[in-house]
Gaussian input, Z-matrix of N, CA and C with variables (Angstrom, degrees):
# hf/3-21g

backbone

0 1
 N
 C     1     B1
 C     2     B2     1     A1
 N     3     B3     2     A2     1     D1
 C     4     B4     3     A3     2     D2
 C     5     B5     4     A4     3     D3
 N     6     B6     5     A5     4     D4
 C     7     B7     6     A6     5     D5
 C     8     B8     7     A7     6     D6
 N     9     B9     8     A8     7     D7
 C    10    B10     9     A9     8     D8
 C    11    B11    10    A10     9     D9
 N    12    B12    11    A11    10    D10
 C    13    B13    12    A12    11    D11
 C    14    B14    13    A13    12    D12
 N    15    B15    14    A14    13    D13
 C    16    B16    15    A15    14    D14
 C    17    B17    16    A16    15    D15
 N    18    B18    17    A17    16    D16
 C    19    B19    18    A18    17    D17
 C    20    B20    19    A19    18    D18
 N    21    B21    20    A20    19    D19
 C    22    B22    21    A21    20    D20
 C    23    B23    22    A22    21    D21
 N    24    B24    23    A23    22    D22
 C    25    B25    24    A24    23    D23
 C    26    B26    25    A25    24    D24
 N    27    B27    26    A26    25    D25
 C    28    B28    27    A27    26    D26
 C    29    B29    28    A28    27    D27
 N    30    B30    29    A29    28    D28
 C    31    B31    30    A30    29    D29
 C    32    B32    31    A31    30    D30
 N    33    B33    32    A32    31    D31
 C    34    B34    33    A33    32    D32
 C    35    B35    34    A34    33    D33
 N    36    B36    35    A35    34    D34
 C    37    B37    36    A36    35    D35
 C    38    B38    37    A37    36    D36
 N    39    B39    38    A38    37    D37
 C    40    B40    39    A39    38    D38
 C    41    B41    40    A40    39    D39
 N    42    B42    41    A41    40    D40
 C    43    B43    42    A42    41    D41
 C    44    B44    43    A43    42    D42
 N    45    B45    44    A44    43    D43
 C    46    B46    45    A45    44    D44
 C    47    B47    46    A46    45    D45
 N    48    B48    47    A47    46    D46
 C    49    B49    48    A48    47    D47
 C    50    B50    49    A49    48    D48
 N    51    B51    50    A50    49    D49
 C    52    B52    51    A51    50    D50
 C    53    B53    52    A52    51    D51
 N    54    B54    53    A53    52    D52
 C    55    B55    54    A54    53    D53
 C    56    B56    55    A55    54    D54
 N    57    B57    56    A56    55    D55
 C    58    B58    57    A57    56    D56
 C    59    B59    58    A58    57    D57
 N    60    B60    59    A59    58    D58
 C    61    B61    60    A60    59    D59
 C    62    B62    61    A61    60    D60
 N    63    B63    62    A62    61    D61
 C    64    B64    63    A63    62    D62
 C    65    B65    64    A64    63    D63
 N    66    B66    65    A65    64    D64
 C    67    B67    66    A66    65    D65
 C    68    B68    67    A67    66    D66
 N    69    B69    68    A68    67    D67
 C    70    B70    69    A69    68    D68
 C    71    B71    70    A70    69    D69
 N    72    B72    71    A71    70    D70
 C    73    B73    72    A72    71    D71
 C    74    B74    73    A73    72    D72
 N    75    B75    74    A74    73    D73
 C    76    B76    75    A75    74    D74
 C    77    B77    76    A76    75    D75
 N    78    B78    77    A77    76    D76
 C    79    B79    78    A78    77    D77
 C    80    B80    79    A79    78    D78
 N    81    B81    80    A80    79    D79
 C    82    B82    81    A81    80    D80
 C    83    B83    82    A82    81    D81
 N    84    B84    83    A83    82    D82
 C    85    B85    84    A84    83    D83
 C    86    B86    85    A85    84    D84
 N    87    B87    86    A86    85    D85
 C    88    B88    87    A87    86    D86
 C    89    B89    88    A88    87    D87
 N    90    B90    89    A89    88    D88
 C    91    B91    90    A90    89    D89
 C    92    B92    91    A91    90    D90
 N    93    B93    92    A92    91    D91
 C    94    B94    93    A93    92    D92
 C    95    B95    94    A94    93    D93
 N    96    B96    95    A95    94    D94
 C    97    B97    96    A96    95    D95
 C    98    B98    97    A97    96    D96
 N    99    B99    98    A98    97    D97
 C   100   B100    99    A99    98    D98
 C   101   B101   100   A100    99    D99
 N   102   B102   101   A101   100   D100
 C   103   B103   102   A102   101   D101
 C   104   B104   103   A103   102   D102
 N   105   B105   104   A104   103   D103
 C   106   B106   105   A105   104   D104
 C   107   B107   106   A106   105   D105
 N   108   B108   107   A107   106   D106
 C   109   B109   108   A108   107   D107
 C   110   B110   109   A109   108   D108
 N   111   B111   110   A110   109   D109
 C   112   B112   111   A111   110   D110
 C   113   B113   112   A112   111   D111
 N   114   B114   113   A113   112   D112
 C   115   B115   114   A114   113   D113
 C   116   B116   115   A115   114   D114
 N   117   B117   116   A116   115   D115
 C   118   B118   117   A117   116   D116
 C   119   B119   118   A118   117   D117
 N   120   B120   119   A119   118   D118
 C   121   B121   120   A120   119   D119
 C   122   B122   121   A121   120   D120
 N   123   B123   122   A122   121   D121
 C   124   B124   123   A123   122   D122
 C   125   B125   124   A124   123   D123
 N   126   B126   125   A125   124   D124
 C   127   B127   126   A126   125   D125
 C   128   B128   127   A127   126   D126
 N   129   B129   128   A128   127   D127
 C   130   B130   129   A129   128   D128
 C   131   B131   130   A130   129   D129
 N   132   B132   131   A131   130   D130
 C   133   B133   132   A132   131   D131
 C   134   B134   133   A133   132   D132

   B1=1.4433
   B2=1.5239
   B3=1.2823
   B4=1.6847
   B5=1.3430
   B6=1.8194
   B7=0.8253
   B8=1.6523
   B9=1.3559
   B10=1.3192
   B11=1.6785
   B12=1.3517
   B13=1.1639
   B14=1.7219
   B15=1.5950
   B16=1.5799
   B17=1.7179
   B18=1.1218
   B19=1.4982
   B20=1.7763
   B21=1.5653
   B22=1.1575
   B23=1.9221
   B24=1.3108
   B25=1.6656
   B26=1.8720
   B27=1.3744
   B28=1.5377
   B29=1.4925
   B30=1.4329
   B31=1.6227
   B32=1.3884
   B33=1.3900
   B34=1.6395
   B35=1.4669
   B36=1.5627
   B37=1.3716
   B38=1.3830
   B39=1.3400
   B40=1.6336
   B41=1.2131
   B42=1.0334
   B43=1.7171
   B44=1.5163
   B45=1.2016
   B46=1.3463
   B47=1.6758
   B48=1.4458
   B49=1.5234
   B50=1.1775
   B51=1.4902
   B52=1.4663
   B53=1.5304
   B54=1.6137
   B55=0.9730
   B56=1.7273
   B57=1.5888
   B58=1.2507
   B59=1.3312
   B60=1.2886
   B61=1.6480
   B62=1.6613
   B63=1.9917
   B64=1.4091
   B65=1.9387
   B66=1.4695
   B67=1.7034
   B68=1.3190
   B69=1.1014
   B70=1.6498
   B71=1.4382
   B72=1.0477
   B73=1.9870
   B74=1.5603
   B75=1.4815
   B76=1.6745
   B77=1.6498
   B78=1.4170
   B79=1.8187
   B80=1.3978
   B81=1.7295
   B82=1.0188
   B83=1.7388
   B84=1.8195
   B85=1.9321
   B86=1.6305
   B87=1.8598
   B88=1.2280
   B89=1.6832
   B90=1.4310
   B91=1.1908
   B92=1.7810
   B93=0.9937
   B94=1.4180
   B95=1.2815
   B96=1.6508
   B97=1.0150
   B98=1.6769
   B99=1.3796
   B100=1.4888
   B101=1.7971
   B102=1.5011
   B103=1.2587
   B104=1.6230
   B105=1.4930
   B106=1.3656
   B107=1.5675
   B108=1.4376
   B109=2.1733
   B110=1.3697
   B111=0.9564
   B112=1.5793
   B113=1.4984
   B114=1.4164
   B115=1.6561
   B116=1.7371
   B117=1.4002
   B118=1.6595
   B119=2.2984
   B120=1.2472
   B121=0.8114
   B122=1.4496
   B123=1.3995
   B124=1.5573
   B125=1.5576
   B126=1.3884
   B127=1.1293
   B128=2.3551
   B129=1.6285
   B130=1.6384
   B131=1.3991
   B132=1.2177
   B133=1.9911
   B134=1.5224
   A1=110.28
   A2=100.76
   A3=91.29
   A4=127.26
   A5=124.00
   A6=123.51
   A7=113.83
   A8=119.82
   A9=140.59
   A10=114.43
   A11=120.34
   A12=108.64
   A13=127.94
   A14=97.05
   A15=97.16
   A16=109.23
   A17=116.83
   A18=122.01
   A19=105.60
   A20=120.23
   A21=116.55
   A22=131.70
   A23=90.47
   A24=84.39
   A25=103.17
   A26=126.82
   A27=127.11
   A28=104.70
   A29=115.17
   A30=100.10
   A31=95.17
   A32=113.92
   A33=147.48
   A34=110.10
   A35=124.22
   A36=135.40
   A37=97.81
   A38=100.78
   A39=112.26
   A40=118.93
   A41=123.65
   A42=102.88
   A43=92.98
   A44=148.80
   A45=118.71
   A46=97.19
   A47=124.35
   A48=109.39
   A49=125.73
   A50=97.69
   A51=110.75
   A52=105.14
   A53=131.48
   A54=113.19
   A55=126.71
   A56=106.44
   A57=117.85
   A58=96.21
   A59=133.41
   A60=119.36
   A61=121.93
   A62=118.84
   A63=132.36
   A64=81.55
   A65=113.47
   A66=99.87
   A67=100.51
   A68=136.16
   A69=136.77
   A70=96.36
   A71=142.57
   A72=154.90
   A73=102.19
   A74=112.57
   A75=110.76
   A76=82.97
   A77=121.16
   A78=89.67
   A79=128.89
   A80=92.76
   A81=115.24
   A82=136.20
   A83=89.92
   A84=106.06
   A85=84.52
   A86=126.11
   A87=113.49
   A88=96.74
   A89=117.22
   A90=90.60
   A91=94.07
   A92=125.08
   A93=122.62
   A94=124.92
   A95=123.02
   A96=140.78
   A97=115.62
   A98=113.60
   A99=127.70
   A100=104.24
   A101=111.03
   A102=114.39
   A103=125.88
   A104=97.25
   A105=100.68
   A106=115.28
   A107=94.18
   A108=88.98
   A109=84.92
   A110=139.18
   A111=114.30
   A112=135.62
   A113=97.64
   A114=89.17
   A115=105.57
   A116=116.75
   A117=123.21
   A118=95.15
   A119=118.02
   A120=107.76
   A121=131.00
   A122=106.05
   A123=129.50
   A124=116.32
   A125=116.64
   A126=126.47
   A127=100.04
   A128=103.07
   A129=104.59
   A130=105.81
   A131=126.34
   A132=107.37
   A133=109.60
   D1=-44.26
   D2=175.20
   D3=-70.40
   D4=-12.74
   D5=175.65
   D6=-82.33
   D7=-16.34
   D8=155.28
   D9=-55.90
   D10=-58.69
   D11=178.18
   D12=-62.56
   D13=-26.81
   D14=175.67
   D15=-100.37
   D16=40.02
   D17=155.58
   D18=95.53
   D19=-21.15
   D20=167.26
   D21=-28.77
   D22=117.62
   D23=-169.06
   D24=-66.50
   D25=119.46
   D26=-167.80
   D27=-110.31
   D28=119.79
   D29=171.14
   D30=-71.21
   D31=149.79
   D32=150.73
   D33=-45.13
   D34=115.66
   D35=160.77
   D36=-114.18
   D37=164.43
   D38=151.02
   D39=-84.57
   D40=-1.75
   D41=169.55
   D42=-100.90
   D43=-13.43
   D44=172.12
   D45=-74.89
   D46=-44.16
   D47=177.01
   D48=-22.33
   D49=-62.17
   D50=-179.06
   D51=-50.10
   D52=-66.66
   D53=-158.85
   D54=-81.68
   D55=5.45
   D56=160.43
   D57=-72.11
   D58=-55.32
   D59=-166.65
   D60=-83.68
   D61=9.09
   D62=173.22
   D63=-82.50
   D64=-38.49
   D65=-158.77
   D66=-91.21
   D67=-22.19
   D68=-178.95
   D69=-75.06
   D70=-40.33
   D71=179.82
   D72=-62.23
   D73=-46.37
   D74=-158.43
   D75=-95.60
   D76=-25.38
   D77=173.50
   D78=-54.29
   D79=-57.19
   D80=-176.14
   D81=-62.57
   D82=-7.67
   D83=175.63
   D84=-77.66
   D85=-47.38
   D86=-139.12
   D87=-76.18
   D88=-29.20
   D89=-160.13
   D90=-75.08
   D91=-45.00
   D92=176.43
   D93=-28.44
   D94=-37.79
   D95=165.73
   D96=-62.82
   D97=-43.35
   D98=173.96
   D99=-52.90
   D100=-53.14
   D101=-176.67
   D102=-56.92
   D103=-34.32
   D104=-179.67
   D105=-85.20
   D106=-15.15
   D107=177.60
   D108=-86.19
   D109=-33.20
   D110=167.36
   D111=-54.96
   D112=-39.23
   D113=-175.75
   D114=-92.57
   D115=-6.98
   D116=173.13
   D117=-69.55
   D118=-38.73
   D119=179.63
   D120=-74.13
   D121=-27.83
   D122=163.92
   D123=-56.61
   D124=-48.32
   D125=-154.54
   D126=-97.87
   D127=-24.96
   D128=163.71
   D129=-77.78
   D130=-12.16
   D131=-169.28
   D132=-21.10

């Protein structure tokens, strides 16, 4: 992946798939997770 981000031409496996889509999953729990300690905090005032 890092050789991907700095322009490296990368052949395509499935296990990098996979682990592009373990890090696209854990973003997307955290920000979800961010949202809800927010609105749990909104909603205890």
């Amino acid at each position: 992946m890092q050789k991907e981000v700095v322009g490296e031409d990368v052949k395509m496996s499935l296990i990098l798939a996979h682990a592009e889509d373990q890090m696209m999953s854990t973003e997307v729990f955290k920000v979800l997770a961010e949202e809800m300690i927010e609105l749990y905090k909104k909603v205890n005032k």
